[in-house]
N, C-alpha and C positions, 0 to 999 in steps of 0.2 A: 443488459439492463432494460428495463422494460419502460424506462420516460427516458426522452434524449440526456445522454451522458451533459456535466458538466465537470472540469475537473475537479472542482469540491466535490459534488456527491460522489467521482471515480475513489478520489482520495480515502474519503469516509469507507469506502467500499474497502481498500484495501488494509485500509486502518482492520476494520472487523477482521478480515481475513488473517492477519498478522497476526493478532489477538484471541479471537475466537476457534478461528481455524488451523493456523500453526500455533497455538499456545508462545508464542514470543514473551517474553518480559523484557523492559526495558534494557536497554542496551545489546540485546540481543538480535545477531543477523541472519540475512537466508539471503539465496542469490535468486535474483531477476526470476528466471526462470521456473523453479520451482516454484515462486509466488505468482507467477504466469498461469500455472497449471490451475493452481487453486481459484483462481480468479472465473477463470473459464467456465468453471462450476458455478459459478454463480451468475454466468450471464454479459461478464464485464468482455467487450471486445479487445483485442489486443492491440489496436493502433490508440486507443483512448488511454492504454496505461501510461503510456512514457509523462502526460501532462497530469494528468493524477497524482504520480510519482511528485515531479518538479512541484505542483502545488503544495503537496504535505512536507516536503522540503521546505518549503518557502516561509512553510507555518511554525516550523521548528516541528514537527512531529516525527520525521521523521530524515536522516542520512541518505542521501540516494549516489552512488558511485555509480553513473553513467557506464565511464572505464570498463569497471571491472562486472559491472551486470549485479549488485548486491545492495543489497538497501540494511540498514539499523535501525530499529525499533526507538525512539526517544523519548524518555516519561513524560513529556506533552501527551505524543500520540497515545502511548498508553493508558493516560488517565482521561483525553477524549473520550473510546471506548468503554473502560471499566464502568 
């Protein structure tokens, strides 16, 4: 990312990604990793994701299963984006 990360703008980052880049709709999931991939492309570092992650959580935008490495899409985050 190109201005110092916060995990709101991480979030919003992955928000787009979710949305724009994997085509997700609501309630729809991907695992950690593949949205890892995606992210990198865009610049976002990988130690910044885990709080990114937890914040869009926190917003209701999005499910984050630490566990099992796999996030869900929530029509919050969805409609943040759209």
């Amino acid at each position: 990312m190109s201005t110092t990360p916060t995990p709101e703008r991480t979030a919003r980052v992955i928000l787009r990604v979710l949305v724009h880049g994997l085509r997700l709709r609501a309630g729809q999931g991907v695992l950690v990793d593949l949205l890892r991939q995606r992210l990198h492309g865009e610049g976002v570092e990988w130690h910044d994701v885990p709080q990114g992650l937890r914040h869009a959580a926190s917003q209701g935008w999005l499910l984050y299963d630490e566990r099992n490495a796999w996030v869900r899409l929530m029509e919050a985050g969805f409609l943040s984006v759209s």
